[in-house]
C-alpha positions as CSV (number, residue, x, y, z in Angstrom):
1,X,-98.6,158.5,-100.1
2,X,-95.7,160.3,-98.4
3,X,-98.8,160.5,-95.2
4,X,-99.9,157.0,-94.8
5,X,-96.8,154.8,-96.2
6,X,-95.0,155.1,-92.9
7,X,-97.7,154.1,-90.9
8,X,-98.3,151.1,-92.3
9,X,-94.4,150.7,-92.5
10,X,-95.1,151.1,-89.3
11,X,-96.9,147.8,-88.2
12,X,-94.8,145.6,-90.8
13,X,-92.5,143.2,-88.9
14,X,-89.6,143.5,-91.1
15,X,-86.9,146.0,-90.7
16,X,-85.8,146.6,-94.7
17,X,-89.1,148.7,-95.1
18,X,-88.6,150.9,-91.8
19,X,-84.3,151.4,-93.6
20,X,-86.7,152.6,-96.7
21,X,-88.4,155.0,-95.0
22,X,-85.7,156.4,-92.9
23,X,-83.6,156.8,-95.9
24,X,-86.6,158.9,-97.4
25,X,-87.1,156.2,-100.8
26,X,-91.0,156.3,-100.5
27,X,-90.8,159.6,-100.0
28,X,-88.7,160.7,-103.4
29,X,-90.8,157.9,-105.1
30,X,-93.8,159.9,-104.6
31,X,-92.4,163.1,-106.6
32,X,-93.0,161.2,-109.6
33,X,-96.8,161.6,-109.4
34,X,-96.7,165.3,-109.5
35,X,-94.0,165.0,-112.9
36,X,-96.5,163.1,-114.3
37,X,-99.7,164.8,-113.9
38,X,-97.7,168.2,-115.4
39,X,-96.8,165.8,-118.4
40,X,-100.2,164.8,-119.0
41,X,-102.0,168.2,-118.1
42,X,-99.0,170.3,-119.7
43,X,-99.5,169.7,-123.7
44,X,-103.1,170.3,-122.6
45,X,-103.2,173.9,-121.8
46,X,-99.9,174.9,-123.3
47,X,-99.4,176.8,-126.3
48,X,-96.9,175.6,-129.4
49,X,-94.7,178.2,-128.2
50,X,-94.4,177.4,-124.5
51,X,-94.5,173.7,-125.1
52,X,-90.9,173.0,-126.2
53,X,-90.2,175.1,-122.5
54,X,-92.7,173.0,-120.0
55,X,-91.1,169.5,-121.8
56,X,-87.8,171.1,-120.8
57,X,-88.6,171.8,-117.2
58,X,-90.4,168.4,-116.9
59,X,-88.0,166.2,-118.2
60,X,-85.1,168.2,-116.0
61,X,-88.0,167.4,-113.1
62,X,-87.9,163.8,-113.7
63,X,-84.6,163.7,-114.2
64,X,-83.9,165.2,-111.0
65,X,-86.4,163.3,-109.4
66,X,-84.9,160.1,-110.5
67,X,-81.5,161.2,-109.0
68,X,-82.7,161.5,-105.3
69,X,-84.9,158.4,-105.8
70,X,-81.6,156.6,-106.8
71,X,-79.7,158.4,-104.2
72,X,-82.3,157.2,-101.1
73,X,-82.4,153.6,-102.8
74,X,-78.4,153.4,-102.6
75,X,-78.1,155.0,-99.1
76,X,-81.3,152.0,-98.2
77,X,-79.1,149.6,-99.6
78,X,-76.1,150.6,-98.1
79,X,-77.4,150.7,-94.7
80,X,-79.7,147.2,-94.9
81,X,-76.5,145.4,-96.2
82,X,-74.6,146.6,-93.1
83,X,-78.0,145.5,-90.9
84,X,-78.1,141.9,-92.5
85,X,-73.8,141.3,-92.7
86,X,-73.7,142.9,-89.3
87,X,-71.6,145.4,-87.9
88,X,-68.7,147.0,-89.8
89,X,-70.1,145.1,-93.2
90,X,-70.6,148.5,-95.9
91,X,-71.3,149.1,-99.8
92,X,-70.1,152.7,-99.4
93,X,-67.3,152.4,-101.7
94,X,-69.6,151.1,-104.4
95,X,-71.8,153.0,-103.3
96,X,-70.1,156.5,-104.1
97,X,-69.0,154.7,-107.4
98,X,-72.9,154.1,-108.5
99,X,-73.8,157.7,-107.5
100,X,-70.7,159.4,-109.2
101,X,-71.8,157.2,-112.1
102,X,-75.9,157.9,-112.0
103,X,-75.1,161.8,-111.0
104,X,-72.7,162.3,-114.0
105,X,-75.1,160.6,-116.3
106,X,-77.8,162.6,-115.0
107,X,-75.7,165.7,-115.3
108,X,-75.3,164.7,-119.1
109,X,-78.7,163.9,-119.6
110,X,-80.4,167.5,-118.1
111,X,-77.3,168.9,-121.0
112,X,-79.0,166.6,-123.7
113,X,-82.3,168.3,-122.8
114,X,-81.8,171.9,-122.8
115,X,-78.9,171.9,-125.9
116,X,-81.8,169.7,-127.6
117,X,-79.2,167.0,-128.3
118,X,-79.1,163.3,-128.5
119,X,-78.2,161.7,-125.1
120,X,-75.8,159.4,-126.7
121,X,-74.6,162.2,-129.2
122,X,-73.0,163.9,-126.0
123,X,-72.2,160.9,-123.9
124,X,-69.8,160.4,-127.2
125,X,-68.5,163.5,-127.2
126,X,-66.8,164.0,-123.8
127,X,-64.4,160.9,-125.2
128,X,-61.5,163.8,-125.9
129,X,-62.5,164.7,-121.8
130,X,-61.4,161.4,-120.9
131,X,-57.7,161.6,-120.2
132,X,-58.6,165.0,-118.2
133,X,-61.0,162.9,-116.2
134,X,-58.6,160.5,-115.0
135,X,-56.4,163.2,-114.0
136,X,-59.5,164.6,-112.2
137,X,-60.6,161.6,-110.4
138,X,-56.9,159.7,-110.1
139,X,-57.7,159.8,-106.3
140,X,-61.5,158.6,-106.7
141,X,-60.5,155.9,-109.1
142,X,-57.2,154.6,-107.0
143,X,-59.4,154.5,-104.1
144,X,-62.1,152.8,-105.3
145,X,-59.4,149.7,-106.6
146,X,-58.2,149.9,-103.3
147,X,-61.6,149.6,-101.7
148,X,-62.2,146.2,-104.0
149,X,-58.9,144.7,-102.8
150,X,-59.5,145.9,-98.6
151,X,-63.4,144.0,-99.4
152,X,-62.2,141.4,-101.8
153,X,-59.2,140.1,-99.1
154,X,-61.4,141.0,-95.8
155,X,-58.1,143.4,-94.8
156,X,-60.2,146.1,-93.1
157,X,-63.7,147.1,-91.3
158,X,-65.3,149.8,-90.2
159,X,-64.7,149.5,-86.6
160,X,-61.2,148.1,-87.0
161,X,-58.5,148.7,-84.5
162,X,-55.5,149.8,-87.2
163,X,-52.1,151.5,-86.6
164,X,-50.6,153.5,-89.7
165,X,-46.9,154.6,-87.7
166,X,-46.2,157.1,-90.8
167,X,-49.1,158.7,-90.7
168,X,-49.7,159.1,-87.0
169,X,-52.8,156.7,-87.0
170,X,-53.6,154.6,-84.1
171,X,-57.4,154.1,-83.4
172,X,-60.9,152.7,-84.7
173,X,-61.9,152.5,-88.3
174,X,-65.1,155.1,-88.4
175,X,-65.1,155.0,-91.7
176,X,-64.3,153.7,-95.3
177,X,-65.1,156.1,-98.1
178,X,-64.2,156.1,-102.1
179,X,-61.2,158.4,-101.7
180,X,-60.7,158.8,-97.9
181,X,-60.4,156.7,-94.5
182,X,-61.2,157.9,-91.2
183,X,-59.5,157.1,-88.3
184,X,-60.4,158.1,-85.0
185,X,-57.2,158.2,-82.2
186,X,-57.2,156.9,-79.1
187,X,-57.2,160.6,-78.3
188,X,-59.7,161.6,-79.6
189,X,-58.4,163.3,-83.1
190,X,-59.1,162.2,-86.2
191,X,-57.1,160.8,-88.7
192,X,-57.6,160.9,-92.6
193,X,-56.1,159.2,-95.3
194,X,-56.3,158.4,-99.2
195,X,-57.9,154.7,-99.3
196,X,-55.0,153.2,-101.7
197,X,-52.6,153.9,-98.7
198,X,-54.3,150.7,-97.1
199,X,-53.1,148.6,-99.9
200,X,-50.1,150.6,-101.0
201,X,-48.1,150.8,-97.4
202,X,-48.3,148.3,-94.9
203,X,-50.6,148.6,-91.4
204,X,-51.3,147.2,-88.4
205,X,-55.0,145.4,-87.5
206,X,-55.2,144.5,-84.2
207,X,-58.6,142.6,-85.7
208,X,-57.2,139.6,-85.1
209,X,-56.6,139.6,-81.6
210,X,-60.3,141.6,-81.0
211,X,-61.9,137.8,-82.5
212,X,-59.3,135.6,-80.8
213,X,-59.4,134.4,-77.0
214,X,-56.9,136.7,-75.6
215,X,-54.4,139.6,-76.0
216,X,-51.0,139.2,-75.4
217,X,-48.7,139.9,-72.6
218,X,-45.0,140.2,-73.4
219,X,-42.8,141.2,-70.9
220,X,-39.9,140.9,-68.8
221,X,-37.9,141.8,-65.7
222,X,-34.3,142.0,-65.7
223,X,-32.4,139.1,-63.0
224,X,-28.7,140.4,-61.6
225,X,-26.5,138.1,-62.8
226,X,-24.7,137.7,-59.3
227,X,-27.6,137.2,-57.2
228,X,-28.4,133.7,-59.5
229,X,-26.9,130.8,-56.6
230,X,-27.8,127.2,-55.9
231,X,-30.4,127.0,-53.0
232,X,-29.3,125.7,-49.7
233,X,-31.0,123.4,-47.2
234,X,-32.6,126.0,-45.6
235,X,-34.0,127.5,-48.8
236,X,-35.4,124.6,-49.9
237,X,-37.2,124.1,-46.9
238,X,-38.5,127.5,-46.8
239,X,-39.5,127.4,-50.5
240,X,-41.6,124.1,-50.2
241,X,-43.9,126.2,-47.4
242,X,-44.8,128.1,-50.1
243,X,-48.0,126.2,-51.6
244,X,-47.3,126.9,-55.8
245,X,-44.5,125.3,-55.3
246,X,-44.5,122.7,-53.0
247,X,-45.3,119.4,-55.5
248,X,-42.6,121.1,-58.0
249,X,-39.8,121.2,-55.0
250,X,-40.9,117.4,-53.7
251,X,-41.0,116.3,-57.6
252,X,-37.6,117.8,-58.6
253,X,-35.9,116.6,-55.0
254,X,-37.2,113.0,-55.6
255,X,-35.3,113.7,-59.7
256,X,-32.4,115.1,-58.4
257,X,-31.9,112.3,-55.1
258,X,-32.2,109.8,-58.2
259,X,-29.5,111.2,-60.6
260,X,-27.2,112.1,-57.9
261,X,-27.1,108.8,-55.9
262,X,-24.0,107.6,-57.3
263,X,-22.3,110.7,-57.4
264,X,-20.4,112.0,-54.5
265,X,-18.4,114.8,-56.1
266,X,-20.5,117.9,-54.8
267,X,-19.7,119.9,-58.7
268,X,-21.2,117.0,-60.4
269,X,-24.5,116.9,-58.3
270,X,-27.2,118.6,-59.8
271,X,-29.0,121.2,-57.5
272,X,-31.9,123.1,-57.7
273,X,-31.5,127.4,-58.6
274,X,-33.0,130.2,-57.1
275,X,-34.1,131.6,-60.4
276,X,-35.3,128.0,-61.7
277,X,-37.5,127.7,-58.9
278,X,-38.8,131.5,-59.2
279,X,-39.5,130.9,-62.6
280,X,-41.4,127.7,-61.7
281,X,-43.0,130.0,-58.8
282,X,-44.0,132.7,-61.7
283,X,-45.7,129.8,-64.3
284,X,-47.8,128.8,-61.6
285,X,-49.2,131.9,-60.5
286,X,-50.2,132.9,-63.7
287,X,-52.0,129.5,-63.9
288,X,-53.5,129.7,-60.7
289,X,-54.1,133.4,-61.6
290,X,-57.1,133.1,-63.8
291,X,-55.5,135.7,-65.9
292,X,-54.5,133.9,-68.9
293,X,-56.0,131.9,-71.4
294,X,-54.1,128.2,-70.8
295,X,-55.6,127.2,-74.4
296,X,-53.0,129.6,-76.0
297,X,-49.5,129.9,-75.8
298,X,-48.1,129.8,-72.3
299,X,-44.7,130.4,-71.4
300,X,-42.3,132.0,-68.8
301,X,-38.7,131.8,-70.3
302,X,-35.1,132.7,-69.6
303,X,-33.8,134.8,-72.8
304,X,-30.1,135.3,-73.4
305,X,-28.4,136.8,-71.0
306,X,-26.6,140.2,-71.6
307,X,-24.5,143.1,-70.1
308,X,-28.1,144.0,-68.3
309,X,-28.8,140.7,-66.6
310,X,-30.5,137.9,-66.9
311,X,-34.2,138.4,-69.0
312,X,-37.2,136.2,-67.6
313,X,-39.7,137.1,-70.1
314,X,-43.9,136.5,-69.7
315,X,-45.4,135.4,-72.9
316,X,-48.7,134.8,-72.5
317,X,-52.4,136.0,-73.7
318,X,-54.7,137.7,-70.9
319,X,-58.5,136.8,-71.0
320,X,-59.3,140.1,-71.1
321,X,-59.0,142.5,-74.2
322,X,-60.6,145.3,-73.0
323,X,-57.6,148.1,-72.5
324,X,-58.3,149.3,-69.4
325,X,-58.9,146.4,-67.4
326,X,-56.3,144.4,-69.7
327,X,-53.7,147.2,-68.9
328,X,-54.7,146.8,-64.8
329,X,-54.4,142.8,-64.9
330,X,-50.5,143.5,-66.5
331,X,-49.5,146.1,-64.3
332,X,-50.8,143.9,-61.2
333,X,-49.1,140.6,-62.5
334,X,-45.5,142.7,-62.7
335,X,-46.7,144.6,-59.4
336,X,-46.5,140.9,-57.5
337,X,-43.5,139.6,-59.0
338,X,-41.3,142.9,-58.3
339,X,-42.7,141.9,-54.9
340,X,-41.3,138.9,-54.6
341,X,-38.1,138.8,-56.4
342,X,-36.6,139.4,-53.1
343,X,-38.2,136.4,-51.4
344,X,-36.0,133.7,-53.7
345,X,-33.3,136.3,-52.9
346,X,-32.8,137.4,-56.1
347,X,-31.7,141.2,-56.9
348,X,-33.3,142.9,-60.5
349,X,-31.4,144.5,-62.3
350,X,-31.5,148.2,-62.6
351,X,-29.1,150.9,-63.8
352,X,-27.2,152.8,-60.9
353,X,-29.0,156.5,-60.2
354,X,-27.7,159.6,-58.4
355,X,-29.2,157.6,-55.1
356,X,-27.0,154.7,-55.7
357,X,-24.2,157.0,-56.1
358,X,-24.6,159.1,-53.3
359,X,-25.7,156.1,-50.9
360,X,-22.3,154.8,-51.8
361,X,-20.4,158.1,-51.7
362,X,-21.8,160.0,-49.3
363,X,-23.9,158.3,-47.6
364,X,-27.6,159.6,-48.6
365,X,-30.2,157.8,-48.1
């Protein structure tokens, strides 16, 4: 059996009898046969006195026998749930329930066999062990509630991004067990916890953003408060050369013209900003870009100002998700607009160093 079962597994074209063989539960079935020819064969050829021993060390056969079969069946089900829910999608936490549950059972019934009791006699007998138990298995029993309320309201996977700031966890989900989670860093190390921590303290799953169309970008440079000035004539033209922001420059002179033709006070006019039209200039190169995803939010803002300057913040989600590349396309959108901060003569805003200091002192360079 154990010879020719997995060659015909073999040429099947479904994949839940190649999970049965790999987990080995054609294998264990097949221990039954020899358990049963010893039981047929046994009260044959042994005497009254050896015959209460053989039914002793056949029953513990079977019983034994039935606990790997049921332990290759679960770890078969386990793993074809998992195949057919796809990835991340696992039983194990009922799965270590069932086998605590079939292993103690079994555990009870080899007892039953060699005291000589009743099964049941003993099974209601460890009722005083009870309250020990729970002390025993407060972990195993906590966790597995947790693990029903982390399946039950879809809060985490096996191959989860999660964060966990008290207990040093930030990483992928590699695992969800009865009692314990394992977390594996973004360096490397591994991180275990009790499962009812999920549940009991509050985490981070970056799940969301792994299924949605982008990750976000939120960021932003710091504007000097006195380089901020109304552009002159000269700007203007020199800002309209500059092709992501021509139509806004033509569009907003042809706004303003309107609204100040009947006003000759120059206070009253209104007048186009160097850091209005660098924000426009920033909004369309991220457009232009290809970086972002225009179907979700998309916006370039001035935040309050403070005793550090004025904020322009980027809020916006990249394409790209993969870290890397996603930390590459940030660092090269804030490399360009460093860059050309100077060009709408604008100064960021930066606390003064020991160069500043000694430029204005002493004159280092």
């Amino acid at each position: 059996m154990r010879k020719y079962i997995p060659k015909i597994v073999g040429r099947t074209a479904t994949d839940w009898d190649d999970i049965f063989v790999k987990n080995k539960v054609f294998a264990n079935m097949a221990h039954f046969f020899p358990g049963v020819v010893m039981l047929l064969f046994g009260e044959l050829i042994a005497s009254d006195g050896l015959r209460w021993v053989i039914e002793t060390l056949i029953g513990t056969y079977f019983i034994i026998v039935s606990l790997l079969f049921f332990n290759a069946l679960l770890n078969a089900i386990d793993e074809l749930y998992g195949h057919v829910k796809g990835e991340g999608a696992s039983l194990k936490i009922y799965i270590q329930l069932a086998k605590v549950i079939v292993f103690s059972l079994g555990g009870i019934a080899v007892i039953s066999i060699f005291a000589n009791k009743n099964f049941l006699d003993i099974l209601a007998g460890l009722g005083a062990m009870i309250t020990i138990l729970l002390i025993v298995y407060k972990d195993m029993i906590m966790g597995f509630v947790a693990g029903i309320q982390l399946s039950a309201n879809k809060m985490v996977y096996v191959g989860d991004w999660i964060v966990l700031p008290k207990d040093g966890a930030d990483g992928t989900v590699i695992d969800i067990g009865l009692t314990t989670v394992k977390i594996q860093n973004w360096d490397r190390t591994i991180t275990t916890i009790p499962t009812y921590k999920l549940t009991s303290e509050s985490f981070t799953n970056w799940r969301g953003m792994q299924l949605s169309g982008g990750r976000r970008i939120k960021r932003h440079v710091s504007i000097d408060i006195e380089s901020i000035h109304f552009l002159s004539e000269a700007e203007i033209q020199t800002f309209r050369k500059i092709r992501l922001l021509t139509e806004y420059i033509d569009e907003k002179l042809q706004v303003i013209s309107a609204v100040n033709a009947n006003e000759t006070e120059h206070v009253n006019q209104r007048r186009l900003t160097n850091i209005g039209t660098f924000r426009k200039y920033v909004e369309n190169y991220l457009r232009e870009s290809g970086y972002a995803n225009l179907d979700m939010t998309f916006i370039v803002r001035q935040l309050q100002s403070t005793e550090k300057g004025v904020p322009i913040e980027i809020y916006i989600f990249c394409k790209v998700k993969e870290w890397a590349i996603y930390e590459q396309i940030q660092a090269d959108i804030f490399d360009h607009i460093f860059a050309i901060i100077p060009t709408f003569n604008l100064r960021l805003f930066q606390e003064p160093s020991g160069h500043n200091f000694s430029s204005k002192w002493f004159g280092g360079e």
